[in-house]
Every structure is written in C-alpha cells, then in structure tokens.
mmCIF file of the N, C-alpha and C atoms, coordinates in Angstrom:
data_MODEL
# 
_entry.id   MODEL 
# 
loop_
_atom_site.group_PDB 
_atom_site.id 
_atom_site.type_symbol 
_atom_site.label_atom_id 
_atom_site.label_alt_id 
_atom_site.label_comp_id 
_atom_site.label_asym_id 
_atom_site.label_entity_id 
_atom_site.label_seq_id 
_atom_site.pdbx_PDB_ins_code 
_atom_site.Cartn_x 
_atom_site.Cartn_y 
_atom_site.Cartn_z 
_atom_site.occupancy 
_atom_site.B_iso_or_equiv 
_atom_site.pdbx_formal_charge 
_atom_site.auth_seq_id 
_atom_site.auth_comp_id 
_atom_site.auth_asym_id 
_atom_site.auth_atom_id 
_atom_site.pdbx_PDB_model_num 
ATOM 1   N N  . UNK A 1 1  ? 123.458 120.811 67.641  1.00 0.00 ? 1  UNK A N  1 
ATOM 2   C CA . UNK A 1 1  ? 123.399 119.550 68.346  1.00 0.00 ? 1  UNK A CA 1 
ATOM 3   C C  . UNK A 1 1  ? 123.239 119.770 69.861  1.00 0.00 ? 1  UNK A C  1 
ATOM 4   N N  . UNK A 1 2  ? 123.963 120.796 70.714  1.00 0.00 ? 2  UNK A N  1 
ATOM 5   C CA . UNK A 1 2  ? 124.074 121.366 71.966  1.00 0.00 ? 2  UNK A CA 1 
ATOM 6   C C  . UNK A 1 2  ? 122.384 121.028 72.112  1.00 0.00 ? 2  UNK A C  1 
ATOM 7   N N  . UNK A 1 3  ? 121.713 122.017 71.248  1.00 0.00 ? 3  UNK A N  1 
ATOM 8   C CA . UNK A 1 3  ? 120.458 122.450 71.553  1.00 0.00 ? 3  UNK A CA 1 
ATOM 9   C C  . UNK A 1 3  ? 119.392 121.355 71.697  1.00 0.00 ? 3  UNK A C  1 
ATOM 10  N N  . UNK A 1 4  ? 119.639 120.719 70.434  1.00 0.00 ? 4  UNK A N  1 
ATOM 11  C CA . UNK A 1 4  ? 118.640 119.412 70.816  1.00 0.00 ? 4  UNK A CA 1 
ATOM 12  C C  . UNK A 1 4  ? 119.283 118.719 72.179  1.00 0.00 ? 4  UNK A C  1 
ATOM 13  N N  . UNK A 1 5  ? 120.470 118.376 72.700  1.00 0.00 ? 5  UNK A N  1 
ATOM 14  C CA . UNK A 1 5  ? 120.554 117.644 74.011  1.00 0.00 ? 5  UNK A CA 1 
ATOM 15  C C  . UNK A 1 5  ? 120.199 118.438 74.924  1.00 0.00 ? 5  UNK A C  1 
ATOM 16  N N  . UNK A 1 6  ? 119.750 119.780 75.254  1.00 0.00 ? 6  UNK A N  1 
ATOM 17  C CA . UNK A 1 6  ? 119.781 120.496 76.209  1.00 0.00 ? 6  UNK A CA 1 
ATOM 18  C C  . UNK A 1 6  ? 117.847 120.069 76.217  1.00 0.00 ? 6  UNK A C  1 
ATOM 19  N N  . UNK A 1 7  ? 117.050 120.572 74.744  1.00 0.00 ? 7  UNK A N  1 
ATOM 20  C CA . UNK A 1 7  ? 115.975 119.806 74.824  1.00 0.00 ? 7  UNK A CA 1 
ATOM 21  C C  . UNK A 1 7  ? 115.878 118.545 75.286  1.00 0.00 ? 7  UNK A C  1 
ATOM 22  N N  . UNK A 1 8  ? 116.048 117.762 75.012  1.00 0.00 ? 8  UNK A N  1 
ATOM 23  C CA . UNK A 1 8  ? 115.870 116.359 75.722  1.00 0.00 ? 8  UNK A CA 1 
ATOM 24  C C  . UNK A 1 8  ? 116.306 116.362 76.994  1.00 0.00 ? 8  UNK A C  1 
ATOM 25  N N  . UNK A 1 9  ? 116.783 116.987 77.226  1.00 0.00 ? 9  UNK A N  1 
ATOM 26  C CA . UNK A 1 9  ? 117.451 116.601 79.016  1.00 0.00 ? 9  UNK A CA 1 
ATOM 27  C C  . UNK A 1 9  ? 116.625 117.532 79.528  1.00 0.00 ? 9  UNK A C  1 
ATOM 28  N N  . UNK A 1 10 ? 115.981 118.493 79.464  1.00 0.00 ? 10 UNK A N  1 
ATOM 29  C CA . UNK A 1 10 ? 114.648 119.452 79.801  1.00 0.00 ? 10 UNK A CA 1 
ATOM 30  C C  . UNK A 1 10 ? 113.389 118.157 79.826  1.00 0.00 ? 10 UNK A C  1 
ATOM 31  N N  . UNK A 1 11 ? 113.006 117.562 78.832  1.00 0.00 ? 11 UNK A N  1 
ATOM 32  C CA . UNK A 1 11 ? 112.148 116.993 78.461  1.00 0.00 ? 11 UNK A CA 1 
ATOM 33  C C  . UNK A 1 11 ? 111.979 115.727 79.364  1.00 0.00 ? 11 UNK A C  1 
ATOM 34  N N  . UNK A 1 12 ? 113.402 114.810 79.654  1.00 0.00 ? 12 UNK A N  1 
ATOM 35  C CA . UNK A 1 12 ? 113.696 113.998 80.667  1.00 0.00 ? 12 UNK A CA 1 
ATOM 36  C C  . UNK A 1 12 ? 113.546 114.312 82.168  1.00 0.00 ? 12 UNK A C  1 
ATOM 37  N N  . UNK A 1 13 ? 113.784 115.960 82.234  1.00 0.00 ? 13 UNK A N  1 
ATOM 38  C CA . UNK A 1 13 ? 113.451 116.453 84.012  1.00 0.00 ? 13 UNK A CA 1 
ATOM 39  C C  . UNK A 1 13 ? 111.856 116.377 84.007  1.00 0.00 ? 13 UNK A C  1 
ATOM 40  N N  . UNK A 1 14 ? 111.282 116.734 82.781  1.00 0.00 ? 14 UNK A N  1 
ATOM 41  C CA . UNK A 1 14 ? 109.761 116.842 82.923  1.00 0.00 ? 14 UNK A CA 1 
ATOM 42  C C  . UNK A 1 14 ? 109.098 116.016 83.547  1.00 0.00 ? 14 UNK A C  1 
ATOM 43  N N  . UNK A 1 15 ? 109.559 114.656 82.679  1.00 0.00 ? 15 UNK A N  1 
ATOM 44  C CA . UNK A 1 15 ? 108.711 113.473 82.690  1.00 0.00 ? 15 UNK A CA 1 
ATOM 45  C C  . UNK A 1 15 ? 109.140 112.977 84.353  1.00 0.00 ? 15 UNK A C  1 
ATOM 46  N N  . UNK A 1 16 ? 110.623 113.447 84.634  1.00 0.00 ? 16 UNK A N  1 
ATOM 47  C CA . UNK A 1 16 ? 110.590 112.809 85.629  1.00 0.00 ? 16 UNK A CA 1 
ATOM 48  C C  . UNK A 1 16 ? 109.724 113.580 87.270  1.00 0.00 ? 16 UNK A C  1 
ATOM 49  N N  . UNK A 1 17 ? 109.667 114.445 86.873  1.00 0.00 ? 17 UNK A N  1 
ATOM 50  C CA . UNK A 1 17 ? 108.685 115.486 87.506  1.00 0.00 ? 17 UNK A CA 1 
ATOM 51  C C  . UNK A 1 17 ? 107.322 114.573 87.878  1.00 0.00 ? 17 UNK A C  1 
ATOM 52  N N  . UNK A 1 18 ? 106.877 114.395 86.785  1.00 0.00 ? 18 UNK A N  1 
ATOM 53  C CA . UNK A 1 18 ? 105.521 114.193 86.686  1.00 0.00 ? 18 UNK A CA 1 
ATOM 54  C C  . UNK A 1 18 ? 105.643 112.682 87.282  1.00 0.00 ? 18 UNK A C  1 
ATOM 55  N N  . UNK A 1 19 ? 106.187 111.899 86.965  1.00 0.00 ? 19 UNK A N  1 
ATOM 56  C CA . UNK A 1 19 ? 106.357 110.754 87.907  1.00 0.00 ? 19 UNK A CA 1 
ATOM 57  C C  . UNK A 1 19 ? 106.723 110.917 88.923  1.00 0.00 ? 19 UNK A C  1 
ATOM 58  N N  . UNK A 1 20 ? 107.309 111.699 89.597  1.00 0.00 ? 20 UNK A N  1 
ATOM 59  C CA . UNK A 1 20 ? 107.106 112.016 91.085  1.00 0.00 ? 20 UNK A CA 1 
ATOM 60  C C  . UNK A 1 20 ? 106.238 112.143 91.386  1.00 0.00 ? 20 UNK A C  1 
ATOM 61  N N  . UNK A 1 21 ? 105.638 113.220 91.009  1.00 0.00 ? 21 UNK A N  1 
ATOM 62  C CA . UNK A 1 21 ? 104.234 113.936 91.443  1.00 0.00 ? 21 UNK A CA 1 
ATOM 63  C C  . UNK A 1 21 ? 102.529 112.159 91.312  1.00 0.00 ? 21 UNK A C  1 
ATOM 64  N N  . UNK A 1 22 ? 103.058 111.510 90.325  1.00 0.00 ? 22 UNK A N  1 
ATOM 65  C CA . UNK A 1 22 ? 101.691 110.306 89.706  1.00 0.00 ? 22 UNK A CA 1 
ATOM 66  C C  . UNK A 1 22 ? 102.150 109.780 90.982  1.00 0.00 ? 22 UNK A C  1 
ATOM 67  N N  . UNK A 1 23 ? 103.360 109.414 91.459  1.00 0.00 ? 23 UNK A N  1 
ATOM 68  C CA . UNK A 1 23 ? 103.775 108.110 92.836  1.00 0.00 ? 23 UNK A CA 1 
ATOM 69  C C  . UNK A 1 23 ? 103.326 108.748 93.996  1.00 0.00 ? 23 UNK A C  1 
ATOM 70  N N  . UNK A 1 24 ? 102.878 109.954 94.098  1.00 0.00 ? 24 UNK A N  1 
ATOM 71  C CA . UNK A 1 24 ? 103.194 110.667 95.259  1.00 0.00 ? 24 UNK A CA 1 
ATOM 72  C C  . UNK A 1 24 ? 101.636 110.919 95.945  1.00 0.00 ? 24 UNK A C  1 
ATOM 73  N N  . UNK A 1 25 ? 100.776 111.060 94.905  1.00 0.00 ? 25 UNK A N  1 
ATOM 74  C CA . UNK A 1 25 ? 99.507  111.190 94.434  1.00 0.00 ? 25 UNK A CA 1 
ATOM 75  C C  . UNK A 1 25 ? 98.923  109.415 94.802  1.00 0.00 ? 25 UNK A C  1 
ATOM 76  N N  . UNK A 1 26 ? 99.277  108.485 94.171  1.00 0.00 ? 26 UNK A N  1 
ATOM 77  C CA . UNK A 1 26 ? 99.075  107.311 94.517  1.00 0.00 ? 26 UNK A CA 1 
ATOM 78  C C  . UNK A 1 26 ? 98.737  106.759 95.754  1.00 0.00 ? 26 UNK A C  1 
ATOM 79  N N  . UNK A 1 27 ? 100.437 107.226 96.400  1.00 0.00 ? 27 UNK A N  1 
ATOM 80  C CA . UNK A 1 27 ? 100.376 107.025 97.478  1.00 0.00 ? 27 UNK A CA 1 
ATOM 81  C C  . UNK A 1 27 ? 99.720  107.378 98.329  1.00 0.00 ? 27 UNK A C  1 
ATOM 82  N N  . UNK A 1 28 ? 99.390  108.639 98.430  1.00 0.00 ? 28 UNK A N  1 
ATOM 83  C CA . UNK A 1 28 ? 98.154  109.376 99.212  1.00 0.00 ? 28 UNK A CA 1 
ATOM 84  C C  . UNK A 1 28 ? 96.767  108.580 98.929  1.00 0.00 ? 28 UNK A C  1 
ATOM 85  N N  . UNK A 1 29 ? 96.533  108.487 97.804  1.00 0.00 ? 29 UNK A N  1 
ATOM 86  C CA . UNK A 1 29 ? 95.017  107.902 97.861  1.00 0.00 ? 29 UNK A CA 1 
ATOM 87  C C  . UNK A 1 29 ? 95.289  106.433 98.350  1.00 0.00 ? 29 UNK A C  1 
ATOM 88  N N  . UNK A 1 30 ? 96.395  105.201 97.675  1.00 0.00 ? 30 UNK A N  1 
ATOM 89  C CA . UNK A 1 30 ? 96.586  103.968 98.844  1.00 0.00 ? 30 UNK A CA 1 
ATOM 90  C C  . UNK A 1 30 ? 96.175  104.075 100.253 1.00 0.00 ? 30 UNK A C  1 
ATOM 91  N N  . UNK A 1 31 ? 96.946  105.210 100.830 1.00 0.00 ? 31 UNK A N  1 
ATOM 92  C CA . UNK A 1 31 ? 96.617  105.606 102.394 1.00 0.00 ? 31 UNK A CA 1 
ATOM 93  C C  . UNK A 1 31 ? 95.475  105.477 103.070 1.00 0.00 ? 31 UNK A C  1 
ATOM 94  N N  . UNK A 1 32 ? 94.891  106.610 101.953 1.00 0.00 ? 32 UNK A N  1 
ATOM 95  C CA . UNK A 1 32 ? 92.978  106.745 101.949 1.00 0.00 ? 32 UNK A CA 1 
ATOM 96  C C  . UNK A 1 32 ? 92.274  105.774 101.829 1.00 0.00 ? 32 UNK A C  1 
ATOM 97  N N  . UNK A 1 33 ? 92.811  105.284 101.563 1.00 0.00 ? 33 UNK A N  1 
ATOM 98  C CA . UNK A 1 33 ? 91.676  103.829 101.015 1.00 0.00 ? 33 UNK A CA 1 
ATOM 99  C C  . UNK A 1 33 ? 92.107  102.967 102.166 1.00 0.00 ? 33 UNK A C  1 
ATOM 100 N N  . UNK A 1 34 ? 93.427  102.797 102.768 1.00 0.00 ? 34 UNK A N  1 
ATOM 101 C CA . UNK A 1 34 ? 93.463  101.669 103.565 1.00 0.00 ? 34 UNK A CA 1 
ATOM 102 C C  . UNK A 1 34 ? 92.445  102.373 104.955 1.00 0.00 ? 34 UNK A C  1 
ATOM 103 N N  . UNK A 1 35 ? 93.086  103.637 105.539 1.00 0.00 ? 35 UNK A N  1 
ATOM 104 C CA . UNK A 1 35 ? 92.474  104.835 106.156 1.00 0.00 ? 35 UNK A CA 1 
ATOM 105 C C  . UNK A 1 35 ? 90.670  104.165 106.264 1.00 0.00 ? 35 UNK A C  1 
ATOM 106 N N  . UNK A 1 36 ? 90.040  104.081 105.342 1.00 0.00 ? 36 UNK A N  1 
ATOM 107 C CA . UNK A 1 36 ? 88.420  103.799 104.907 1.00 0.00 ? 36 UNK A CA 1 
ATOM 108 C C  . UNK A 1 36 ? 88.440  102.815 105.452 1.00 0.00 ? 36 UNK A C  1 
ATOM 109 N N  . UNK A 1 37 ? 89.405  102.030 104.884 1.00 0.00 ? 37 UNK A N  1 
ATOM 110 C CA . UNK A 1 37 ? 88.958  100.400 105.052 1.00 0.00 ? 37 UNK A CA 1 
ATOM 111 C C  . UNK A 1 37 ? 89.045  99.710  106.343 1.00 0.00 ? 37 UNK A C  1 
ATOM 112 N N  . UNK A 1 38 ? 89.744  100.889 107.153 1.00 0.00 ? 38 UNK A N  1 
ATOM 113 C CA . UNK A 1 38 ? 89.613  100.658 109.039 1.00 0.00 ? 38 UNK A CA 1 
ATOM 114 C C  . UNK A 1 38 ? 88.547  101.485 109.042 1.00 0.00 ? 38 UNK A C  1 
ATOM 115 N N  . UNK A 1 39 ? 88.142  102.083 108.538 1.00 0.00 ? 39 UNK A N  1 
ATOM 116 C CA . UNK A 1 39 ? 87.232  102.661 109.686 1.00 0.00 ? 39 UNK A CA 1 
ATOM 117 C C  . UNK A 1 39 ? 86.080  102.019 109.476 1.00 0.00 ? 39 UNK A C  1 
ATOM 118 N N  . UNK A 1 40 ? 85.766  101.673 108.358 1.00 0.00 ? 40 UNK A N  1 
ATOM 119 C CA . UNK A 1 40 ? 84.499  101.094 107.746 1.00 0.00 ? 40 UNK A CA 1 
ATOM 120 C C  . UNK A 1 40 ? 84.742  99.648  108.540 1.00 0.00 ? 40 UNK A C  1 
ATOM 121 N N  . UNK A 1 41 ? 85.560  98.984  108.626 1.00 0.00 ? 41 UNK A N  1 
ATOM 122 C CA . UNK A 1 41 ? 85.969  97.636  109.430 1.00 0.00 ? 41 UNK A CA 1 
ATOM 123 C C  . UNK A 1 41 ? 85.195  97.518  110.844 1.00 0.00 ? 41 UNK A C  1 
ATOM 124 N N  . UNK A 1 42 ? 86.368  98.712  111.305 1.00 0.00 ? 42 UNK A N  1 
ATOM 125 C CA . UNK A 1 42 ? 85.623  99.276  112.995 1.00 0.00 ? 42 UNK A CA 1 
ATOM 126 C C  . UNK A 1 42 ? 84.049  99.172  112.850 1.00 0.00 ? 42 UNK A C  1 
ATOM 127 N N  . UNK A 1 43 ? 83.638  100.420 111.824 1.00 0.00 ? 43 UNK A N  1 
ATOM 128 C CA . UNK A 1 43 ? 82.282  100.336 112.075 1.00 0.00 ? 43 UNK A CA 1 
ATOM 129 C C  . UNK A 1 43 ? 80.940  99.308  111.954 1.00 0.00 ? 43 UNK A C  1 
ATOM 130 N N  . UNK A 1 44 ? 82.221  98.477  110.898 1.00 0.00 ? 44 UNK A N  1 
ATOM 131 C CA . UNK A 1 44 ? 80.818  97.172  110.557 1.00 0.00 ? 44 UNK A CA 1 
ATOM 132 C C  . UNK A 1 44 ? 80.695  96.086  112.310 1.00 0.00 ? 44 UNK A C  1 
ATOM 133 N N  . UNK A 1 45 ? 82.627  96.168  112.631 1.00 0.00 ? 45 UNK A N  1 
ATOM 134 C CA . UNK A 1 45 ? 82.366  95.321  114.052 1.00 0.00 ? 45 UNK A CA 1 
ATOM 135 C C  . UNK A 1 45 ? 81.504  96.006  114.938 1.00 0.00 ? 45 UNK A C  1 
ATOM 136 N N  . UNK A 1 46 ? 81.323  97.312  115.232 1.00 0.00 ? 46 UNK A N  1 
ATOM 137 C CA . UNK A 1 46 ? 80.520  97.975  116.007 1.00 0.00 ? 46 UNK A CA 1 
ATOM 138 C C  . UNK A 1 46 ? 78.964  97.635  115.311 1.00 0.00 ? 46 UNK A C  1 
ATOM 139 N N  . UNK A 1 47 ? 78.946  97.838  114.737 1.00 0.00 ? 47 UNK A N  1 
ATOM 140 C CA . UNK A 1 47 ? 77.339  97.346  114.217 1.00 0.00 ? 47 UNK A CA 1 
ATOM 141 C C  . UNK A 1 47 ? 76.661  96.024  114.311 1.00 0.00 ? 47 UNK A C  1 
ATOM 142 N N  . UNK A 1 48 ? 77.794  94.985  114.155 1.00 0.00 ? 48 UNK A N  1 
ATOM 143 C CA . UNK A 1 48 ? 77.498  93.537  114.510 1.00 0.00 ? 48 UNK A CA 1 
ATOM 144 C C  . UNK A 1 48 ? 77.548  92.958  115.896 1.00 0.00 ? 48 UNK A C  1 
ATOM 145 N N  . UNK A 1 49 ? 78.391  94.057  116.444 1.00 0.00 ? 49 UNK A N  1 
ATOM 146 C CA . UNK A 1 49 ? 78.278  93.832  118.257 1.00 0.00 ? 49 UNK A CA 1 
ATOM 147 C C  . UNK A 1 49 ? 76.964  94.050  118.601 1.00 0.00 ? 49 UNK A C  1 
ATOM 148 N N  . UNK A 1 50 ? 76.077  94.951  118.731 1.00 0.00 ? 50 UNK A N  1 
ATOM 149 C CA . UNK A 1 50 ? 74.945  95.803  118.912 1.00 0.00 ? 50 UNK A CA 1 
ATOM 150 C C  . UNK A 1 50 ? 73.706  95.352  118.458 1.00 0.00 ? 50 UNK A C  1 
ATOM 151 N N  . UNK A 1 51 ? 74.247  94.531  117.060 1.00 0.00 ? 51 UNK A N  1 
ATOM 152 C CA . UNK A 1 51 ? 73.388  93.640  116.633 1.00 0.00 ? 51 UNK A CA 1 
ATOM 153 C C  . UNK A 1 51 ? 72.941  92.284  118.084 1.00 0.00 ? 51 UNK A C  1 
ATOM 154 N N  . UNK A 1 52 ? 74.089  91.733  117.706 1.00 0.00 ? 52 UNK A N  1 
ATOM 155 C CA . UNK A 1 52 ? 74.387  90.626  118.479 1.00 0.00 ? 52 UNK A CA 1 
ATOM 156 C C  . UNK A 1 52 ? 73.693  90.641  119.995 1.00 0.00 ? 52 UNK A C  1 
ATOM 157 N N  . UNK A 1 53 ? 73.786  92.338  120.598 1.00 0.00 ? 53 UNK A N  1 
ATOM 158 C CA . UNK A 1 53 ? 73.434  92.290  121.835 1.00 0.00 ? 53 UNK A CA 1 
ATOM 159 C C  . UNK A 1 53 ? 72.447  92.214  122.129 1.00 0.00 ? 53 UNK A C  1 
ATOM 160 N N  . UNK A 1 54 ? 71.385  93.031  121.051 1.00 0.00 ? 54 UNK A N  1 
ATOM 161 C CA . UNK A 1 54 ? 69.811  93.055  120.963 1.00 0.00 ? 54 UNK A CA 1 
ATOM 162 C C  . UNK A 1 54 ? 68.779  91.776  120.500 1.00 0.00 ? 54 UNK A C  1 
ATOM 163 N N  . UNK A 1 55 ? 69.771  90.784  119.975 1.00 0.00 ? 55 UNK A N  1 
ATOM 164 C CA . UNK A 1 55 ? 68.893  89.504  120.007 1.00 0.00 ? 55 UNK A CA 1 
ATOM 165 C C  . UNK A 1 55 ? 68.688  89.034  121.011 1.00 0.00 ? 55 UNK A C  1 
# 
C-alpha cells in the first residue's frame, strides 16, 4: 500500500511540474503577443502619419 501512495504522490509532483512549466510558457508567449501588438500599433501610427503628411 506504502508503494502505491508513494506512486501517486510522484505522479501528483509530475503533473504539477508540468503545469508550472504550461503557465509559465503561456505567459511568455501572452507577453509576446502583447510585445507585437505595440509595436505593430506604433508602426501602423507611424505609417498613417507619413501617409497623412504626403497628401
């Protein structure tokens, strides 16, 4: 009986491992993407300024 709880409580650090690691991972690409979504922002206002100036 020892043995199977010592399995499962191995099996429970795993999973919780790996859900660290999926949130952690997430979060980094959230970042990235918000990260893009300024710069691509910036660059569309810079492009529509320039626009704007040359008419």
């Amino acid at each position: 009986m020892k043995r199977k709880a010592q399995g499962a409580l191995e099996y429970l650090f795993m999973i919780a491992a790996v859900l660290v690691l999926v949130l952690y991972a997430t979060k980094v690409i959230l970042n990235g993407t918000r990260g893009l979504e300024k710069s691509v922002g910036n660059y569309t206002e810079q492009v529509r300024k320039q626009i704007l100036e040359n008419l």
